[in-house]
MARKOL-427954 format. One record per residue: z, x, y of N, C-alpha, C in turn. Coordinates in nm, 2 decimals. Each point is the difference from the previous one (the first is absolute). Layout:
# MARKOL-427954
R	Z	X	Y	Z	X	Y	Z	X	Y
...
END
This chain:
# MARKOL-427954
R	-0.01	-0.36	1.32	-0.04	0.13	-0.04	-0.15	0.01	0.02
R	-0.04	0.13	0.07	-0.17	-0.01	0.00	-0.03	0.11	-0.12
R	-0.15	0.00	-0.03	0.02	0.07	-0.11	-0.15	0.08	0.03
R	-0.05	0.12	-0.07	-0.11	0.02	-0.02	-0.10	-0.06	-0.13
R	-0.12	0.05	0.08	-0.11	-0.09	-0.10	0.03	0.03	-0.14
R	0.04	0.10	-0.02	-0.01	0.06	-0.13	0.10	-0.06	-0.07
R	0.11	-0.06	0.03	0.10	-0.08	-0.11	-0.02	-0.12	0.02
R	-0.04	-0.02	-0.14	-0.06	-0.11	-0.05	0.11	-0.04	-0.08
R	-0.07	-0.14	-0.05	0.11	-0.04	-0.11	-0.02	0.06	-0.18
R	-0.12	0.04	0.04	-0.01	0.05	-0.15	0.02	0.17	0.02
R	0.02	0.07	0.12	0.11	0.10	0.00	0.11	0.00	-0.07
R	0.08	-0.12	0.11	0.09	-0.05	-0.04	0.05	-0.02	-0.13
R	-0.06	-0.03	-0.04	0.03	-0.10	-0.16	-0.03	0.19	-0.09
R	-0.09	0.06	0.05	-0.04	0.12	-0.09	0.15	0.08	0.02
R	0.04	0.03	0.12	0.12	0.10	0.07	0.16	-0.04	-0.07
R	0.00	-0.14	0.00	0.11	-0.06	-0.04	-0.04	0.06	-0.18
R	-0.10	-0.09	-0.04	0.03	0.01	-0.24	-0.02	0.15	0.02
R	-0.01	0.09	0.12	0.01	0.17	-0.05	0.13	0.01	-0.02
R	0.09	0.01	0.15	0.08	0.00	-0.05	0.10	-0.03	-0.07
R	0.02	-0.16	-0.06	0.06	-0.05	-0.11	-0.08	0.08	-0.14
R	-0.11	0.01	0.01	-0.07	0.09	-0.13	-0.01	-0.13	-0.08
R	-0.08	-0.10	0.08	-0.06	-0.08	-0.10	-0.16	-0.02	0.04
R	-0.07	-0.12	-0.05	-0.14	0.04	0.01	0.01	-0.12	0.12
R	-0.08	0.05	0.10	-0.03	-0.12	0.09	-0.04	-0.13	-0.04
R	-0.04	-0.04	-0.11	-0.01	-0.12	-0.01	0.08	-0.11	-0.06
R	0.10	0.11	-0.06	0.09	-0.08	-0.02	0.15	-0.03	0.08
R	-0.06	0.02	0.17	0.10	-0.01	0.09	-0.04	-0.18	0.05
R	0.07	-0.09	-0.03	-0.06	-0.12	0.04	0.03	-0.01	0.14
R	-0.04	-0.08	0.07	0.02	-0.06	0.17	0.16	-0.04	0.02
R	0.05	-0.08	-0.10	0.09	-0.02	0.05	0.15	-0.01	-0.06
R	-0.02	0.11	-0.10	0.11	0.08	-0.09	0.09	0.04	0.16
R	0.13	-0.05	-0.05	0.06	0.11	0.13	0.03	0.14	-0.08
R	-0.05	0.14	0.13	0.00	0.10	-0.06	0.06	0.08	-0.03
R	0.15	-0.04	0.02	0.14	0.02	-0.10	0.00	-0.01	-0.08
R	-0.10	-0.10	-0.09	0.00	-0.05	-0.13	-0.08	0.10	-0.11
R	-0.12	0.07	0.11	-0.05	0.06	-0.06	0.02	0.21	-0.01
R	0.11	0.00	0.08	0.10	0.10	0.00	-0.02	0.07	0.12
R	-0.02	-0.04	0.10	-0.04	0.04	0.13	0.20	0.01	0.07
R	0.07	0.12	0.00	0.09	0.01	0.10	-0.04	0.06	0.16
R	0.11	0.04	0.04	0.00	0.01	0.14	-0.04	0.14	-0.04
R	0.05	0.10	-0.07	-0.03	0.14	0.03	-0.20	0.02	0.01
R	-0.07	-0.10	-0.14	-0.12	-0.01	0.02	-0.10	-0.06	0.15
R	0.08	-0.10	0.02	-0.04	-0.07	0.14	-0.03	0.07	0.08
R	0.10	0.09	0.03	0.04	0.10	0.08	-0.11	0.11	-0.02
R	-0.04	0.02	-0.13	-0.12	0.06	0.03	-0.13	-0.02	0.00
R	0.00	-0.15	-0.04	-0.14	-0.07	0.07	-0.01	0.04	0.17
R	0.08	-0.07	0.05	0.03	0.00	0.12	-0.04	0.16	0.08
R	0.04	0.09	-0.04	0.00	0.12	0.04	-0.17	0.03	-0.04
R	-0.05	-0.02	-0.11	-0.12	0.05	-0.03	-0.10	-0.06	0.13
R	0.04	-0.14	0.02	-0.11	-0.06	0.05	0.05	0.03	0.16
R	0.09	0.01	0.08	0.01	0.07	0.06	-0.06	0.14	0.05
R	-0.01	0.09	-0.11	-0.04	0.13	0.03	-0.19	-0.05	-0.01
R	0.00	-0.11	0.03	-0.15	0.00	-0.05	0.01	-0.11	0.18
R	0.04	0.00	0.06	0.01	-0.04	0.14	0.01	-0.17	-0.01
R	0.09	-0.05	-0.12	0.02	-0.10	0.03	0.11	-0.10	0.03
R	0.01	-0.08	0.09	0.11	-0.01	0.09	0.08	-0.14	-0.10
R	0.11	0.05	-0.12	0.08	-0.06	-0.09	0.12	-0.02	0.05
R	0.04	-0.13	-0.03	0.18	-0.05	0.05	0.01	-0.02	-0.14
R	0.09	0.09	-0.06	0.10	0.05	-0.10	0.12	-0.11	-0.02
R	0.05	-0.05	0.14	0.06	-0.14	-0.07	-0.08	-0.12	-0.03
R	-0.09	0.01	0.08	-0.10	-0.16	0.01	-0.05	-0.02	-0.16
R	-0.03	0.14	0.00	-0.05	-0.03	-0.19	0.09	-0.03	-0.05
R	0.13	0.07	-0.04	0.10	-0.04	-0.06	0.01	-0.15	-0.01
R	-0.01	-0.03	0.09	0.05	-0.19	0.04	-0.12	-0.02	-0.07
R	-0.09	0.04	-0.08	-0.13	-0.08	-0.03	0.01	0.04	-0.15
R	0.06	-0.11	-0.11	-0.01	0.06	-0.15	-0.10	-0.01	-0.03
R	-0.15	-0.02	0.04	-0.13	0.05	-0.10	-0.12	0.06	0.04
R	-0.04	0.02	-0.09	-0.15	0.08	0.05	-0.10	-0.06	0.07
R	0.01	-0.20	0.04	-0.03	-0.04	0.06	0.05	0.02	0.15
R	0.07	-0.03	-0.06	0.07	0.01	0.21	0.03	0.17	0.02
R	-0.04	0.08	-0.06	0.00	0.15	0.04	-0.19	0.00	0.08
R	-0.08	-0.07	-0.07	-0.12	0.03	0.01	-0.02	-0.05	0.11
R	0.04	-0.12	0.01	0.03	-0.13	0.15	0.09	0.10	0.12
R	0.06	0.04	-0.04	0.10	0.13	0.13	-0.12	0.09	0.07
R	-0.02	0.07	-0.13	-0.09	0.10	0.01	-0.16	0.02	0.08
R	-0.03	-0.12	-0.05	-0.09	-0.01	0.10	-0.10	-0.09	0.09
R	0.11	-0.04	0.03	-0.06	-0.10	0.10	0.05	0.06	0.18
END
């Protein structure tokens, strides 16, 4: 996945505890993020936000990645 400059991991980490509606710091690296109440319908709109922001997301590749490390590791490298 290539990504733009602007998603970062502390995007990341900020976009994700919004939408669970917790506080980003208490999203740890390697909680899988099922655990921390992350379904597909939310995924789905991470995915779309960051998309509409021109960024090119594989919607299963994350899937296959249970945490916010390996979302961040997807995302932007």
């Amino acid at each position: 996945m290539s990504t733009q400059p602007e998603l970062t991991g502390d995007r990341i980490t900020r976009d994700i505890a919004e939408i669970l509606d917790l506080d980003p710091s208490t999203v740890e690296p390697d909680t899988p993020l099922t655990e921390l109440g992350l379904d597909s319908l939310r995924a789905v709109t991470l995915v779309e936000n960051w998309r509409a922001d021109g960024v090119n997301v594989d919607f299963q590749e994350l899937m296959a990645l249970p945490t916010l490390n390996g979302w961040i590791t997807a995302l932007t490298r």
